[in-house]
TIVEX-795255 format. One record per residue: residue number from 1; residue in three letters; chain; z, y, x of N, C-alpha, C in turn. Coordinates in Angstrom, 1 decimal, always signed. Layout:
<pts>
+-----+--------+--------+--------+--------+--------+--------+--------+--------+--------+--------+--------+
| num | residu | chaine |    n.Z |    n.Y |    n.X |   ca.Z |   ca.Y |   ca.X |    c.Z |    c.Y |    c.X |
+-----+--------+--------+--------+--------+--------+--------+--------+--------+--------+--------+--------+
| NUM |    ALA |      A |      Z |      Y |      X |      Z |      Y |      X |      Z |      Y |      X |
...
+-----+--------+--------+--------+--------+--------+--------+--------+--------+--------+--------+--------+
</pts>
This chain:
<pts>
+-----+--------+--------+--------+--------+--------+--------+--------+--------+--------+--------+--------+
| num | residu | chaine |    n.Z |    n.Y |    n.X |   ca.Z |   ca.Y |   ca.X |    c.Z |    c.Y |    c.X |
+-----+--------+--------+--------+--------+--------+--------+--------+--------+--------+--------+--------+
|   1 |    UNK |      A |   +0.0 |   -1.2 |   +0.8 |   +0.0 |   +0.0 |   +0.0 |   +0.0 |   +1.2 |   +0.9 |
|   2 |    UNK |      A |   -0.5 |   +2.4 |   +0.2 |   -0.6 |   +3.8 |   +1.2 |   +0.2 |   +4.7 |   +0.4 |
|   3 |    UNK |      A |   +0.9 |   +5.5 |   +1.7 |   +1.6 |   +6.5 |   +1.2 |   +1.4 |   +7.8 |   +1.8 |
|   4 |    UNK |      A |   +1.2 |   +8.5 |   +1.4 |   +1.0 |   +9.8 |   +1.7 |   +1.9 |  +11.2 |   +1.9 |
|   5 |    UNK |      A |   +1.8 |  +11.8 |   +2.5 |   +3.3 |  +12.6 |   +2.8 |   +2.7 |  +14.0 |   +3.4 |
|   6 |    UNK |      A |   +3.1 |  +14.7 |   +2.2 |   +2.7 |  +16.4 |   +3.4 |   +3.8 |  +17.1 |   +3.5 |
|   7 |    UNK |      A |   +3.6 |  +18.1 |   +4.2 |   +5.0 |  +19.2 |   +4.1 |   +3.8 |  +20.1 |   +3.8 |
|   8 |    UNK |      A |   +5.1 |  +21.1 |   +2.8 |   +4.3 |  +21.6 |   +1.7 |   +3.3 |  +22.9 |   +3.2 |
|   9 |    UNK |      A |   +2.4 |  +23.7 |   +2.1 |   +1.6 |  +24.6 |   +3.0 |   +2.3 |  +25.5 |   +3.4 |
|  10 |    UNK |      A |   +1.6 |  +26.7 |   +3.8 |   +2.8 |  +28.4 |   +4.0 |   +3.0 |  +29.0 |   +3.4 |
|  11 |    UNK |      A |   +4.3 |  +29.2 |   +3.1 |   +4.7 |  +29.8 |   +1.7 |   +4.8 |  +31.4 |   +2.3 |
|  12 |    UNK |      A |   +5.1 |  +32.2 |   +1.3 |   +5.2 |  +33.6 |   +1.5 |   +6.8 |  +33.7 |   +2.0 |
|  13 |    UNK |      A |   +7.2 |  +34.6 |   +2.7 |   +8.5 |  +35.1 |   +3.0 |   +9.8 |  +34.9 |   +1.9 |
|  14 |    UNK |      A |  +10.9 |  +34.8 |   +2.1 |  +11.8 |  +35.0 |   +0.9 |  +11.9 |  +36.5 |   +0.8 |
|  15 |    UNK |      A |  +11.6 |  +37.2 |   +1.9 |  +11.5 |  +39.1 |   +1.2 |  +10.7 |  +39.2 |   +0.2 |
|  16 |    UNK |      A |   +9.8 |  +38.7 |   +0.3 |   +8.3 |  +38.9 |   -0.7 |   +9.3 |  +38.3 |   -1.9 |
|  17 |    UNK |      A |   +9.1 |  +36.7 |   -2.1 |   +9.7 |  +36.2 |   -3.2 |  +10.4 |  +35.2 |   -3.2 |
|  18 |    UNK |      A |  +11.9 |  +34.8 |   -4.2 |  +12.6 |  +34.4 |   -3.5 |  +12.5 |  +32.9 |   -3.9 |
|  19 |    UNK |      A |  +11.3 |  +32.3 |   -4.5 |  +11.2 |  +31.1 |   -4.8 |  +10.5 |  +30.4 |   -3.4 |
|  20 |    UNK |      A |   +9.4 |  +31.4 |   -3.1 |   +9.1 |  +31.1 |   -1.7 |   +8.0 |  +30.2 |   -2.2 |
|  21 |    UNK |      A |   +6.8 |  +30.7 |   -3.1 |   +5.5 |  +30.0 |   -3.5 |   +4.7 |  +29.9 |   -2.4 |
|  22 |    UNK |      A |   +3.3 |  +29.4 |   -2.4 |   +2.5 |  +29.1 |   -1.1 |   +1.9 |  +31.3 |   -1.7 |
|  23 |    UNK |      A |   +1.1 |  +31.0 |   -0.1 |   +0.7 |  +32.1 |   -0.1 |   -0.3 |  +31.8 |   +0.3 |
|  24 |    UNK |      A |   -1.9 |  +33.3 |   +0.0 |   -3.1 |  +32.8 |   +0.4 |   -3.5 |  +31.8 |   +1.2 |
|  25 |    UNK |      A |   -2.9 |  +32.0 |   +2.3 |   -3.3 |  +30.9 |   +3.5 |   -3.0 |  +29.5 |   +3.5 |
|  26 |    UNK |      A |   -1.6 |  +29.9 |   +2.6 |   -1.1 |  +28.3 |   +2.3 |   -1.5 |  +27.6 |   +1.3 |
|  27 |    UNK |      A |   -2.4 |  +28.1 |   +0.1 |   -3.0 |  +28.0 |   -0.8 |   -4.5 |  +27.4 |   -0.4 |
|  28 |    UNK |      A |   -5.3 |  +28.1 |   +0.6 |   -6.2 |  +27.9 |   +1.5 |   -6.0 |  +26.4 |   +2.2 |
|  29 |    UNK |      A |   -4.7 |  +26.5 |   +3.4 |   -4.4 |  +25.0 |   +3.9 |   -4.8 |  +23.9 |   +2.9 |
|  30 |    UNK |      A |   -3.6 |  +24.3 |   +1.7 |   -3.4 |  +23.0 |   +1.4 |   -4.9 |  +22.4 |   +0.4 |
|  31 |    UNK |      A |   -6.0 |  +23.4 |   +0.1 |   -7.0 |  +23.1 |   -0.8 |   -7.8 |  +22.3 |   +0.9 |
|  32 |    UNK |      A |   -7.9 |  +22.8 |   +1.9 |   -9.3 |  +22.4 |   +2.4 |   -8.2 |  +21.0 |   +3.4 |
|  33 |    UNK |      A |   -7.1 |  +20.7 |   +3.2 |   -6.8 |  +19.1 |   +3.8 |   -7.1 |  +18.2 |   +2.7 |
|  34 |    UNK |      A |   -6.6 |  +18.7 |   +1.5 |   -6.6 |  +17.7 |   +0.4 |   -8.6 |  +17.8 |   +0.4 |
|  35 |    UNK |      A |   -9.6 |  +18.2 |   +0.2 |  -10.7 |  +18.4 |   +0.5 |  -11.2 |  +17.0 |   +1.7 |
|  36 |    UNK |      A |  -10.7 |  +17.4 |   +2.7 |  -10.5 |  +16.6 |   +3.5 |  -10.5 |  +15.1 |   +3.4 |
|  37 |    UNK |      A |   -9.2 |  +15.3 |   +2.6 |   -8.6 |  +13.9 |   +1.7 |   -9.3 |  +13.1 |   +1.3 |
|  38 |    UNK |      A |   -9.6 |  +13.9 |   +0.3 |  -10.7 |  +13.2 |   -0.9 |  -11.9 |  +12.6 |   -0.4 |
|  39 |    UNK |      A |  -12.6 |  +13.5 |   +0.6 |  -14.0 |  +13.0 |   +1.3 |  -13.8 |  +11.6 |   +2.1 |
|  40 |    UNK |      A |  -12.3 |  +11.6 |   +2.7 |  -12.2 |  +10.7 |   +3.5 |  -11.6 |   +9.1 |   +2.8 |
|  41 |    UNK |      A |  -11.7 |   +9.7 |   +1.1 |  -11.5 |   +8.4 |   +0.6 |   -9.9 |   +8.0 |   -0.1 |
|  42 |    UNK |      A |   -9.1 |   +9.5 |   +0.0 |   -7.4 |   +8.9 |   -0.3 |   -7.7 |   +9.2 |   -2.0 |
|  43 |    UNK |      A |   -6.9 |   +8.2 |   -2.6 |   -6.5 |   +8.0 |   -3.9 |   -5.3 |   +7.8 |   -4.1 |
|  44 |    UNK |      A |   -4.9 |   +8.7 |   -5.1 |   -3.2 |   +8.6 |   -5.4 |   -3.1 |   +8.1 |   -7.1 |
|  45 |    UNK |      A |   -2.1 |   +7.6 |   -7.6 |   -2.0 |   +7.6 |   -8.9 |   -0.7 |   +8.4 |   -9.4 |
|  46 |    UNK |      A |   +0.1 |   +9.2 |   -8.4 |   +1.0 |   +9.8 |   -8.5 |   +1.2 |  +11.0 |   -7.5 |
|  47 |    UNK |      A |   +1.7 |  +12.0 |   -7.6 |   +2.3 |  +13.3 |   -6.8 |   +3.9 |  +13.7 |   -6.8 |
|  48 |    UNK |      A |   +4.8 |  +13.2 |   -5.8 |   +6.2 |  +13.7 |   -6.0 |   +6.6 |  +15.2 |   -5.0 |
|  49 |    UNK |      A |   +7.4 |  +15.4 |   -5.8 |   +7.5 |  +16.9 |   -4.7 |   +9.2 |  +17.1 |   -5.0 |
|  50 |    UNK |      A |   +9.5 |  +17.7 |   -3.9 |  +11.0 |  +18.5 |   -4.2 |  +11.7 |  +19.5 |   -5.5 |
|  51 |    UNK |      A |  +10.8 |  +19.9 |   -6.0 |  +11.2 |  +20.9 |   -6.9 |  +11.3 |  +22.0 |   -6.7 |
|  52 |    UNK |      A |  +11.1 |  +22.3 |   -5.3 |  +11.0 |  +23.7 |   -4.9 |   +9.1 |  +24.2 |   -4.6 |
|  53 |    UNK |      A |   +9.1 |  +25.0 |   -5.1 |   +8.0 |  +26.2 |   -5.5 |   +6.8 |  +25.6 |   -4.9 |
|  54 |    UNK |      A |   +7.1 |  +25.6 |   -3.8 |   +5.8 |  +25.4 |   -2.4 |   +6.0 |  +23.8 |   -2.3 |
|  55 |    UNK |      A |   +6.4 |  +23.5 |   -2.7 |   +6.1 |  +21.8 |   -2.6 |   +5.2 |  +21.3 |   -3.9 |
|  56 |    UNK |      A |   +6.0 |  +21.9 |   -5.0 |   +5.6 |  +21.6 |   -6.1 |   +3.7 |  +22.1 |   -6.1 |
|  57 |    UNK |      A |   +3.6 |  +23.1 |   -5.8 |   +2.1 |  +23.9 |   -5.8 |   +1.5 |  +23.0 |   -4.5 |
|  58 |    UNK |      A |   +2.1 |  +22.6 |   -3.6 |   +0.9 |  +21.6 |   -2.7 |   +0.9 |  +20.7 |   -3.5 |
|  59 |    UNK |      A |   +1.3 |  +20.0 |   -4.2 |   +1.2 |  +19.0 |   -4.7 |   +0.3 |  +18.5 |   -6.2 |
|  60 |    UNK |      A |   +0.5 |  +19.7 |   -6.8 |   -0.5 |  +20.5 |   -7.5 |   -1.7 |  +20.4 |   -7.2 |
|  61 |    UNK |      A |   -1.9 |  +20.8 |   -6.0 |   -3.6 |  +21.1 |   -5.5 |   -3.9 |  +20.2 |   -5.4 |
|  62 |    UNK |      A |   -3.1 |  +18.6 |   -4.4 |   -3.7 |  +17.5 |   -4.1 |   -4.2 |  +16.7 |   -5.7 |
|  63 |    UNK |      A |   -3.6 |  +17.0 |   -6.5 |   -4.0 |  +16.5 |   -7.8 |   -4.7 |  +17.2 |   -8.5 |
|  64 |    UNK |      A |   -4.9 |  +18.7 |   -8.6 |   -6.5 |  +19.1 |   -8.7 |   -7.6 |  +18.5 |   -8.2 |
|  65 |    UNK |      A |   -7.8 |  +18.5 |   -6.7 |   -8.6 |  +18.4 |   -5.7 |   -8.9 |  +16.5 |   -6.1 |
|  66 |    UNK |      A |   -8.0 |  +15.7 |   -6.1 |   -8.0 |  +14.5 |   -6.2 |   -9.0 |  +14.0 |   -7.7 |
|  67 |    UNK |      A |   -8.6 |  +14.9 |   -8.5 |   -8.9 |  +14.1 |   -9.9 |   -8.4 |  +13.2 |  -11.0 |
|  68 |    UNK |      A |   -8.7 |  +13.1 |  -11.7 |   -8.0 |  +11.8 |  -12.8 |   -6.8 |  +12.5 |  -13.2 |
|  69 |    UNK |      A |   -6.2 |  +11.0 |  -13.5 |   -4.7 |  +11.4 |  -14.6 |   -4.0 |  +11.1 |  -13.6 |
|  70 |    UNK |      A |   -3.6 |  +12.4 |  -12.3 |   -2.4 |  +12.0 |  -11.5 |   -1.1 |  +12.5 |  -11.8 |
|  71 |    UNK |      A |   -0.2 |  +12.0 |  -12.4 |   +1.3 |  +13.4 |  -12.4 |   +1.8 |  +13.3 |  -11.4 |
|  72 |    UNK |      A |   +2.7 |  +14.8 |  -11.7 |   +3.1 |  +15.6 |  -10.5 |   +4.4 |  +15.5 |  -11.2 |
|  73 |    UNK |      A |   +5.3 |  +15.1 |  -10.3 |   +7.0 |  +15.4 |  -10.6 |   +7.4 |  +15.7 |   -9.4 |
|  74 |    UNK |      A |   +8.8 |  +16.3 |  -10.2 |   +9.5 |  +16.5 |   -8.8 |  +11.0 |  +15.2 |   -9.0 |
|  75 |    UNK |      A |  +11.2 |  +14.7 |   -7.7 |  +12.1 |  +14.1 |   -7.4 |  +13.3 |  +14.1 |   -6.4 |
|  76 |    UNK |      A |  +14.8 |  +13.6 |   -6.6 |  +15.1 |  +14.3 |   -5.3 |  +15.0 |  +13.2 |   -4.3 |
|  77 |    UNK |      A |  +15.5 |  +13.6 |   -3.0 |  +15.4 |  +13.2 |   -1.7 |  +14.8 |  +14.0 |   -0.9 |
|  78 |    UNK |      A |  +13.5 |  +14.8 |   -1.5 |  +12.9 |  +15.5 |   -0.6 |  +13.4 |  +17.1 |   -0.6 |
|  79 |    UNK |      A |  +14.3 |  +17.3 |   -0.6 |  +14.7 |  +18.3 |   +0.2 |  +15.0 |  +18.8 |   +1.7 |
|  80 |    UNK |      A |  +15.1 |  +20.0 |   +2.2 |  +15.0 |  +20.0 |   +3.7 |  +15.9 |  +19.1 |   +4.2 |
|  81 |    UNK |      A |  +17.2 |  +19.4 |   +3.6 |  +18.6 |  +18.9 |   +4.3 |  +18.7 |  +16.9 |   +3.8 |
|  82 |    UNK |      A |  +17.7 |  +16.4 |   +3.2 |  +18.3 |  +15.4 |   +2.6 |  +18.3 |  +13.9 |   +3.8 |
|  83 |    UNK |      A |  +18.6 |  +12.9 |   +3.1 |  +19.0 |  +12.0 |   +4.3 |  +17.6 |  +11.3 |   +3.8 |
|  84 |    UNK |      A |  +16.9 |  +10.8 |   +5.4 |  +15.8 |  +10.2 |   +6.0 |  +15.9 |   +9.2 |   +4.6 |
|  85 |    UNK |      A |  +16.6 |   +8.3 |   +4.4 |  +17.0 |   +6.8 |   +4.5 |  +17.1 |   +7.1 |   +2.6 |
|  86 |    UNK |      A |  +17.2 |   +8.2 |   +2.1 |  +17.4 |   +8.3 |   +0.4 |  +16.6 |   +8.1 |   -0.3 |
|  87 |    UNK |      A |  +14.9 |   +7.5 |   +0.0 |  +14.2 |   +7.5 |   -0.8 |  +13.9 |   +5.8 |   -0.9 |
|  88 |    UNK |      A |  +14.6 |   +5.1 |   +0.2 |  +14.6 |   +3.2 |   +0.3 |  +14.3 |   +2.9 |   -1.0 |
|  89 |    UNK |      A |  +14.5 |   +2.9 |   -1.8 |  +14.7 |   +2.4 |   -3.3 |  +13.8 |   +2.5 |   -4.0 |
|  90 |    UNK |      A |  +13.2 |   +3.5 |   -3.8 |  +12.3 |   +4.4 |   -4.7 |  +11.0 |   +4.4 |   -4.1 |
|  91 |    UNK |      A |  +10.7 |   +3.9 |   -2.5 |   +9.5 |   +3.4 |   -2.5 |   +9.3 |   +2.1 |   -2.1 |
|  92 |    UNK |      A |  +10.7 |   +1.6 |   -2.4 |  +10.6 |   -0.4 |   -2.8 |   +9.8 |   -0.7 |   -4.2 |
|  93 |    UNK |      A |   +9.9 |   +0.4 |   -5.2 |   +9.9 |   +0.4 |   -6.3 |   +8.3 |   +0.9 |   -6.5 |
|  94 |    UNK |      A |   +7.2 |   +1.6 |   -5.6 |   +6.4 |   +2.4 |   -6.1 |   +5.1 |   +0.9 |   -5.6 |
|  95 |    UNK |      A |   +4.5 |   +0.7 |   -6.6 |   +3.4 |   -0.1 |   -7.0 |   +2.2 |   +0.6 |   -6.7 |
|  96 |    UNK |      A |   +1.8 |   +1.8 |   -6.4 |   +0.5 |   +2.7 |   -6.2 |   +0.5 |   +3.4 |   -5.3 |
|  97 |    UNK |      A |   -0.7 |   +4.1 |   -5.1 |   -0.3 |   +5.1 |   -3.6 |   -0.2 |   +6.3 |   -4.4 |
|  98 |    UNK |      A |   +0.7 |   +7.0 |   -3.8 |   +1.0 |   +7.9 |   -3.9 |   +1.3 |   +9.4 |   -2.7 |
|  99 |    UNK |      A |   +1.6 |  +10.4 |   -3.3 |   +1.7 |  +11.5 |   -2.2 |   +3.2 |  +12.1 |   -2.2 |
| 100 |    UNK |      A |   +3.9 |  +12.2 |   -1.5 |   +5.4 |  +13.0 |   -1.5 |   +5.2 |  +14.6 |   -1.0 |
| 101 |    UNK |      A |   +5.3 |  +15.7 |   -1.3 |   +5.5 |  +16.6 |   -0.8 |   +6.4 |  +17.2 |   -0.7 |
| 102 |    UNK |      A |   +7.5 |  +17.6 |   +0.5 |   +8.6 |  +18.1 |   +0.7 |   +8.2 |  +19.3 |   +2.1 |
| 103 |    UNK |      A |   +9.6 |  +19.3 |   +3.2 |   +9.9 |  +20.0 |   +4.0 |  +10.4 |  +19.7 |   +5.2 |
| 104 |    UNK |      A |  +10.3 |  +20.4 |   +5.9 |  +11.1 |  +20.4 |   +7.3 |  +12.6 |  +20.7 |   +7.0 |
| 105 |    UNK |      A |  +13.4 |  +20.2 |   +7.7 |  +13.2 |  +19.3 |   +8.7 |  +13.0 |  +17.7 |   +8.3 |
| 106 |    UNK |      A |  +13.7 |  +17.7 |   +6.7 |  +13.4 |  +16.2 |   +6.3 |  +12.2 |  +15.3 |   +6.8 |
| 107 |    UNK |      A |  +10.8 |  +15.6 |   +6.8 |   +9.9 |  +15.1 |   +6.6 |   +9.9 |  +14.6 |   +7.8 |
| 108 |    UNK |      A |  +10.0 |  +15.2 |   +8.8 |  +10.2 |  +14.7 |  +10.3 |  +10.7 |  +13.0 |  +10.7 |
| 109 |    UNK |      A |  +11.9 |  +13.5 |  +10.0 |  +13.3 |  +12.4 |   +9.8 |  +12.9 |  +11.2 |   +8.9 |
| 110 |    UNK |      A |  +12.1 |  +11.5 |   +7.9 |  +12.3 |  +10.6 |   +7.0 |  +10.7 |   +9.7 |   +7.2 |
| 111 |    UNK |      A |   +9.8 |  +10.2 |   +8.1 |   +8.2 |   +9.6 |   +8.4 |   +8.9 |   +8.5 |   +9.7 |
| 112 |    UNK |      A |   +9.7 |   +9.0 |  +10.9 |  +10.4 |   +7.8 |  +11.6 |  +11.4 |   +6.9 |  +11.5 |
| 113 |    UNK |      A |  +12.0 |   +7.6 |  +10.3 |  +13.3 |   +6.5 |   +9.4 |  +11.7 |   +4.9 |   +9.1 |
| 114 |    UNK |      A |  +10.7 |   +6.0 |   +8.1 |   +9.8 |   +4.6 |   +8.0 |   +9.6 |   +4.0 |   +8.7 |
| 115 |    UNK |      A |   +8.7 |   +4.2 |   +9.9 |   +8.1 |   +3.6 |  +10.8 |   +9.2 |   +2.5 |  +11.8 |
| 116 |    UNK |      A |   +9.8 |   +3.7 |  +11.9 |  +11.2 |   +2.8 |  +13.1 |  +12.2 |   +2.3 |  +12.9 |
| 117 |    UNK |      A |  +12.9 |   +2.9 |  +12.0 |  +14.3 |   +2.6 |  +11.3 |  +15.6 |   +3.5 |  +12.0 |
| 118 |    UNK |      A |  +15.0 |   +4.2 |  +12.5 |  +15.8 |   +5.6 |  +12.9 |  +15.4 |   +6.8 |  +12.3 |
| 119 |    UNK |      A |  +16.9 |   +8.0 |  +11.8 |  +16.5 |   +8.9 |  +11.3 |  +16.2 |  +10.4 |  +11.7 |
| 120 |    UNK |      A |  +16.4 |  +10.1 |  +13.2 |  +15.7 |  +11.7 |  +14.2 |  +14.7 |  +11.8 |  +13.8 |
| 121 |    UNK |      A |  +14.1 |  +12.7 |  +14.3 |  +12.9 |  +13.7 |  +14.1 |  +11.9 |  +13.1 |  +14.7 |
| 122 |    UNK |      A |  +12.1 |  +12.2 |  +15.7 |  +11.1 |  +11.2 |  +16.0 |   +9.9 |  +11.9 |  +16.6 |
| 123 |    UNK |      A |   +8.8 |  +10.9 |  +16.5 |   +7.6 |  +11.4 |  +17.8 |   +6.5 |  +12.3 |  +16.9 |
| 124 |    UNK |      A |   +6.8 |  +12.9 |  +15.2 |   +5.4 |  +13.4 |  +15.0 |   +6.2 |  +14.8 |  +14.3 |
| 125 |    UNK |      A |   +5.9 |  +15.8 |  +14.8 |   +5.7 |  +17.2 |  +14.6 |   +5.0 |  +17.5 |  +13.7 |
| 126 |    UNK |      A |   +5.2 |  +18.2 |  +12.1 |   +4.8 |  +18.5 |  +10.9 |   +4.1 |  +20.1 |  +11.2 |
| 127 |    UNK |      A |   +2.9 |  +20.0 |  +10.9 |   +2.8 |  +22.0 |  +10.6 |   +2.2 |  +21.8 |   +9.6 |
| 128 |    UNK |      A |   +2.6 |  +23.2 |   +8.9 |   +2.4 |  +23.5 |   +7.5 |   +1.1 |  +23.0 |   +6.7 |
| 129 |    UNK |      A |   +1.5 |  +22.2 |   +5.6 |   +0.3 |  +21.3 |   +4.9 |   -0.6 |  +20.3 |   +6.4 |
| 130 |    UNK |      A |   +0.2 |  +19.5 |   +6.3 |   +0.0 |  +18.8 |   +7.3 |   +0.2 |  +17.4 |   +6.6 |
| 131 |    UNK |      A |   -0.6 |  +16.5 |   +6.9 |   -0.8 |  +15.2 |   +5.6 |   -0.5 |  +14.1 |   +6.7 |
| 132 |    UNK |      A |   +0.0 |  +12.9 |   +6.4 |   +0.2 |  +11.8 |   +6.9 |   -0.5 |  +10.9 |   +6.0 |
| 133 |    UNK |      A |   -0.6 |   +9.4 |   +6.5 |   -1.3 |   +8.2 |   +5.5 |   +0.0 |   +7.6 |   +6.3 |
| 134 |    UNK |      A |   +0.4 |   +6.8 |   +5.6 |   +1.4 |   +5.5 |   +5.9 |   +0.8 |   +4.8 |   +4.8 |
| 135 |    UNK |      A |   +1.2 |   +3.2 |   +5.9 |   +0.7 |   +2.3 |   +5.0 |   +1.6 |   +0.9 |   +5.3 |
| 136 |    UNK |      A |   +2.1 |   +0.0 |   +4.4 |   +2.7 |   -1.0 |   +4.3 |   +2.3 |   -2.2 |   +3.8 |
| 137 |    UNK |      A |   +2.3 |   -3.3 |   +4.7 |   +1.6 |   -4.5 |   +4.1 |   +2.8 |   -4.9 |   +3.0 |
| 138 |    UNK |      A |   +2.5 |   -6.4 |   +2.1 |   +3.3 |   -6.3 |   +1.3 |   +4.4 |   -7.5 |   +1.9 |
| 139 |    UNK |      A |   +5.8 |   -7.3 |   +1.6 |   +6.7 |   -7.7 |   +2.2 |   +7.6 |   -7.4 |   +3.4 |
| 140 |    UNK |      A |   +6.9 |   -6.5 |   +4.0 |   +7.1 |   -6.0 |   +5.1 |   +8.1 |   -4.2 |   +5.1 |
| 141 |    UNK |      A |   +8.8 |   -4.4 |   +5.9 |  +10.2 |   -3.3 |   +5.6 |   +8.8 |   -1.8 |   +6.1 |
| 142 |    UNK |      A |   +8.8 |   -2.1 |   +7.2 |   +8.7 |   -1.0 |   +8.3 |   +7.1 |   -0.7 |   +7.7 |
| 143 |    UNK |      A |   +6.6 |   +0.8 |   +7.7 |   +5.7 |   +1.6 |   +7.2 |   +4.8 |   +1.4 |   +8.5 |
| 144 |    UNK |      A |   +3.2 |   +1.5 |   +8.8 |   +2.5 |   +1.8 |  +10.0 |   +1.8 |   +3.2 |   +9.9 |
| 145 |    UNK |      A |   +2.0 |   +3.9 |  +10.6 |   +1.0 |   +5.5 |  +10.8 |   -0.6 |   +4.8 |  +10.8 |
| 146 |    UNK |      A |   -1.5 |   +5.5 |   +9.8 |   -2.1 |   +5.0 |   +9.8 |   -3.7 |   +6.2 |  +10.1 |
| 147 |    UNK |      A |   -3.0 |   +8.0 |   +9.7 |   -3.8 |   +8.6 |  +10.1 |   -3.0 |   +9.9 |   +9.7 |
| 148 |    UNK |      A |   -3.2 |  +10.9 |  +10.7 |   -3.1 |  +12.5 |  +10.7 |   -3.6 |  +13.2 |  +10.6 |
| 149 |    UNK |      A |   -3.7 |  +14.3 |   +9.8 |   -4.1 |  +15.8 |   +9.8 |   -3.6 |  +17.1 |   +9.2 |
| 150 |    UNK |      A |   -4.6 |  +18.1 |  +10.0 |   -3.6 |  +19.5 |   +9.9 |   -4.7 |  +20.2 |   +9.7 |
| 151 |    UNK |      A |   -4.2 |  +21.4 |   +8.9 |   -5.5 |  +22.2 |   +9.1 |   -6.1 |  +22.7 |  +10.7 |
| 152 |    UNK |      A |   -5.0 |  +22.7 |  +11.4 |   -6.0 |  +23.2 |  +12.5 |   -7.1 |  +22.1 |  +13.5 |
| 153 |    UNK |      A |   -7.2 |  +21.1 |  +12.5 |   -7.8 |  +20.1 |  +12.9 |   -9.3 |  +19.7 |  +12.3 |
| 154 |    UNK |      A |   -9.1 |  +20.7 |  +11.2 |  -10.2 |  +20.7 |   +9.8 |  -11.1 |  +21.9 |  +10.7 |
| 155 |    UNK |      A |  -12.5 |  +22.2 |  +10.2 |  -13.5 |  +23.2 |  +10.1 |  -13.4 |  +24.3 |   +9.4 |
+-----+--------+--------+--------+--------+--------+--------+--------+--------+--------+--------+--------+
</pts>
């Protein structure tokens, strides 16, 4: 099964607003990765996000951009501060691929919690709207990296 994971795009300042929505650029990122996405073949049947503004709106796009009947919810774990290891359950439980969109520093923590079984920050560095594929055979605990990108990697 494939799982997909971004940290949301670039949100605008909390001076500006204090929900901290994406902003042009980040609105920009997150359309031309998910873009990306789609050309290169990812299908999701679901979109979870934190609940916070800029997670929820990347997450958004990737199900614009994607097509069909994807919902978008928000769920917790994915919060900045939340623990690597809090979402065990909840993707023993997920039967489809799907996309998580959260934050730093969680996402860090919680992409090597998969892979390794440790919850540092581990060997992959997130920039804004920045997508991962993980993928899990079935039976198997531990997640494999299976591909990265960022917008500064896109055209």
């Amino acid at each position: 099964m494939r799982l997909y994971i971004s940290r949301h795009a670039q949100a605008v300042s909390k001076d500006e607003h204090p929900d901290r929505p994406l902003s042009d650029v980040g609105r920009d990122q997150a359309e031309r990765v998910s873009a990306f996405a789609k050309a290169a073949g990812m299908e999701i049947e679901n979109a979870f996000h934190s609940g916070k503004a800029r997670a929820r709106q990347t997450a958004e796009i990737y199900a614009k951009t994607l097509g069909g009947d994807i919902e978008v919810q928000a769920i917790d774990g994915l919060s900045p501060e939340d623990d690597p290891a809090g979402l065990d359950n909840f993707l023993d439980d997920l039967t489809a691929p799907a996309l998580l969109a959260g934050h730093l520093p969680h996402l860090e923590g919680f992409i090597h919690h998969l892979t390794t079984g440790a919850a540092d920050a581990g060997f992959l560095k997130l920039s804004p709207a920045a997508l991962v594929c993980l993928d899990r055979e079935p039976g198997r605990r531990r997640w494999r990296l299976a591909w990265y990108v960022e917008p500064s990697l896109l055209p």
